[in-house]
Each structure stands twice: as C-alpha cells, then as structure tokens.
C-alpha positions in Angstrom: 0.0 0.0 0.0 2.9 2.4 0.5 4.5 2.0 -2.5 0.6 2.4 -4.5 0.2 5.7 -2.2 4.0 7.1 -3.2 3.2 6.0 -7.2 -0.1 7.9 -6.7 1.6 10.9 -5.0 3.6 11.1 -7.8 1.0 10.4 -10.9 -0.5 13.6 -9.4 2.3 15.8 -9.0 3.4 15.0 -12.5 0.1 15.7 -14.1 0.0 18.7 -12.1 3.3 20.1 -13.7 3.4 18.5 -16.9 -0.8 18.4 -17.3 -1.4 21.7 -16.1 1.6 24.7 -14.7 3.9 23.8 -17.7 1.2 24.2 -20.6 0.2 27.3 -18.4 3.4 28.7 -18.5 4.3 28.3 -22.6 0.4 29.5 -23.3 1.5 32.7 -21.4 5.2 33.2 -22.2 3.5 32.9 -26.3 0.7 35.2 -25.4 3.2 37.8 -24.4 6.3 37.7 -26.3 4.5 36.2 -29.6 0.5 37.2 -29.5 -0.3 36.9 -33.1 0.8 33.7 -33.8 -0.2 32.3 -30.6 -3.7 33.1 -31.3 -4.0 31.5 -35.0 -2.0 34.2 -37.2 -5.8 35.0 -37.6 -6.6 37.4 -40.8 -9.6 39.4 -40.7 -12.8 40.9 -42.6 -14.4 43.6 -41.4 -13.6 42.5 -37.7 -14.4 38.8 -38.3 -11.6 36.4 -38.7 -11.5 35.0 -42.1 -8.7 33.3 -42.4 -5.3 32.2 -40.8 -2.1 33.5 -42.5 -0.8 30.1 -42.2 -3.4 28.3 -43.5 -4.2 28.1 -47.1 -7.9 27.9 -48.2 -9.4 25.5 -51.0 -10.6 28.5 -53.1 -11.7 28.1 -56.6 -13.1 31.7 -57.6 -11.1 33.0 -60.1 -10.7 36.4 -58.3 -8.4 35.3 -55.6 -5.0 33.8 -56.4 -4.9 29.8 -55.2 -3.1 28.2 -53.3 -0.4 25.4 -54.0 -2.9 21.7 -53.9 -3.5 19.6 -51.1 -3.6 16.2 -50.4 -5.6 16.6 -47.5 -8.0 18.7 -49.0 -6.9 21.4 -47.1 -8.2 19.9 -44.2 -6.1 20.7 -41.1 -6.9 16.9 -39.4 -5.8 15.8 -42.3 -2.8 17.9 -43.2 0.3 16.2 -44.8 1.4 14.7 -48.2 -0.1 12.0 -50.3 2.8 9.7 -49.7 2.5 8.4 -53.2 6.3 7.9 -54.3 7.4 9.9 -57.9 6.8 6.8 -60.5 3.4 5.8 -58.8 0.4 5.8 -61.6 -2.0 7.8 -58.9 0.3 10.3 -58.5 1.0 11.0 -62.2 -2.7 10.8 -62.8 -2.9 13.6 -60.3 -0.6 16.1 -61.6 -2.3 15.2 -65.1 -5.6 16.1 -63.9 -4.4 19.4 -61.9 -2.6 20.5 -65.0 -5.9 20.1 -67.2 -8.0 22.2 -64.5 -5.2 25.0 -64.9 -5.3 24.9 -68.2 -8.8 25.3 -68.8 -8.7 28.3 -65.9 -6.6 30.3 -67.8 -5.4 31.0 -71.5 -1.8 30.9 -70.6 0.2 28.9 -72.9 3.7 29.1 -70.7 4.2 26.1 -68.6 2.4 26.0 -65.1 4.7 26.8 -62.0 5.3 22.9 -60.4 4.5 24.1 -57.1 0.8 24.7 -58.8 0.8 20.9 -59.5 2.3 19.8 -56.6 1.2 19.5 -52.9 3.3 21.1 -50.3 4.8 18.6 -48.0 1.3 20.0 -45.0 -1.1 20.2 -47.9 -1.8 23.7 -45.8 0.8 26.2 -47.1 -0.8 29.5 -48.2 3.1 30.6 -49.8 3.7 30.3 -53.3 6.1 31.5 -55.8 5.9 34.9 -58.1 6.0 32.8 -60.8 3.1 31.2 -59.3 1.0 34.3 -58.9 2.1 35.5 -62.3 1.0 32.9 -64.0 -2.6 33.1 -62.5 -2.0 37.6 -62.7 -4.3 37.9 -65.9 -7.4 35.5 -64.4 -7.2 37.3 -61.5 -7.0 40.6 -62.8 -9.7 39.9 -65.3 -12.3 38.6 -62.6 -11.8 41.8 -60.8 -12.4 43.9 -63.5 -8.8 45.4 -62.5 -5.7 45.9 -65.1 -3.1 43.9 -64.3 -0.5 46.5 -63.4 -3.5 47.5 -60.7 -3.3 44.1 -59.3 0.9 43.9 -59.8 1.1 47.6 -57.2 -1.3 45.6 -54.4 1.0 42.6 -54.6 4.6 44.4 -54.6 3.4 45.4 -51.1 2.9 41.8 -50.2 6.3 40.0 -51.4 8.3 38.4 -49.1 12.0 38.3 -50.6 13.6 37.2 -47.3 13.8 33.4 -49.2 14.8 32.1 -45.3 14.3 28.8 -46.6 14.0 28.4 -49.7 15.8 31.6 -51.7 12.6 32.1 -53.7 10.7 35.4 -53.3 7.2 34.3 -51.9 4.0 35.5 -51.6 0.9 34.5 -48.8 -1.7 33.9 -51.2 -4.5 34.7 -48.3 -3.2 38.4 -47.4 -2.9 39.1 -51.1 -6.6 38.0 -51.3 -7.5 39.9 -48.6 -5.6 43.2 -50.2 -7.5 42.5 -53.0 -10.2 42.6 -51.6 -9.7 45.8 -50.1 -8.4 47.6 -53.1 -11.8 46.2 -54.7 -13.6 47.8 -52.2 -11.9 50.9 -52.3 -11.7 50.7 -56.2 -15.5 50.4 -56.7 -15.9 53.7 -54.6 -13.4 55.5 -56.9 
C-alpha cells in the first residue's frame, strides 16, 4: 500500500506540472512575447476572422489567387502529403488532372509553376512563388475587373523576398486575397 500511495503521489504531481503549470506557462510566455501567432495568425474581414495567415484555403473563384494543392484537402486533421512515391500511376494521374483544370482556368500557354501541381509537404501552405501568382496575374486581374499593373502595385506590397528557406521570393496567397479585396472595395468607390 505504501508504494501504491507514493506512485499515486507522484501520478499527481506529475500531471500537475506536466498536465497543467507547464502548458500554463508556454500558453502565457507565447501570449506575451508572440500574440499573433499564438492566437491563430488570424486574418480578418471587417472584424471577423476570415482566415489564418498560415493556413491556405481551397478557393476556386477565379478572383483570388490559389493556393499550391493539397492532399488533404486542405483539411487541417488531415494535413500532410499524399505519400505516393514519384513513379506511382496515382500520383502521375494527379498532376495530369491538376494540370488540365489550370489549363482550362486560364489561357496561358507558358508552362504551369510545379509548385501549382504539386502538394506542399502540410497540404496547408498559403506561400507560393511569383511565378506562381504571375502565372494566375491575368485571371485574377480579369475577374476583378482590375488591369493587371493594378493588381501587380497591391501585390509588390505583399512579397516576401527574405527566401529564409528556400531563396525564392514568396508570396501568402490569403493576405494578397485579402488586399484585394480591399483595393476592390476601395476601387468600386473610386
């Protein structure tokens, strides 16, 4: 019984500090020293959160720029790749039907940005490449009702040309939407 009760004593204690101060702690140290992030990198819509800036959407309306394609469905519970390896016949058949739907959303005849084909490694990441956005510029610009240098002044405000990972100027396709968005807004009142 003494060695139960001293077992117990310590079950306790350690779900105590591992269950409940540490989390605690890290929630708070994140809320002060990294808010944003620590609350969903949350974008927003006329005060409503629309969106996280680290979360890509499944959007298909040609007036927003889209994202790189997931696996997952852009499905957070099921974020991640498809694991199919590169000479697997599903996977090929994939890339062939994601490069028909880009062709017949646009009138481009320059060849399709891979990362367009391809599904990030999460299935969930909102960055793409310029040549990404450029090749989807005129579609986007068109749907608008925008020109396309209109569109190209709202997104030099939103490139990030750190490249801390991968050298490639990016760009978060859900805070360009969202700029868009605005400058549609403020456009029409023009």
């Amino acid at each position: 019984m003494k060695i139960f009760l001293s077992a117990l004593q310590m079950l306790v204690l350690m779900t105590l500090l591992t269950g409940v101060a540490y989390p605690l702690l890290v929630t708070g140290v994140a809320q002060v020293i990294f808010p944003e992030q620590a609350n969903g990198s949350l974008l927003y819509r006329d005060d409503k959160p629309v969106a996280s800036a680290m979360l890509a959407q499944n959007l298909t309306d040609p007036r927003y720029f889209w994202p790189r394609p997931s696996a997952g469905d852009f499905d957070g519970m099921a974020s991640g790749g498809s694991n199919y390896g590169q000479s697997s016949p599903d996977l090929m058949q994939q890339w062939q039907s994601r490069i028909a739907q880009w062709q017949q959303s646009t009138d481009q005849k320059k060849p399709i940005p891979v990362e367009l084909i391809q599904a990030s490694a999460s299935g969930l990441d909102p960055h793409i490449s310029l040549a990404a956005v450029y090749y989807q510029l005129s579609r986007v610009a068109q749907s608008r009702g925008l020109t396309e240098d209109q569109v190209k002044r709202v997104l030099a405000q939103y490139v990030d040309r750190s490249g801390w990972f991968t050298g490639v100027p990016m760009v978060n396709v859900m805070i360009l939407n969202l700029a868009l968005d605005q400058q549609g807004v403020s456009h029409a009142a023009r």
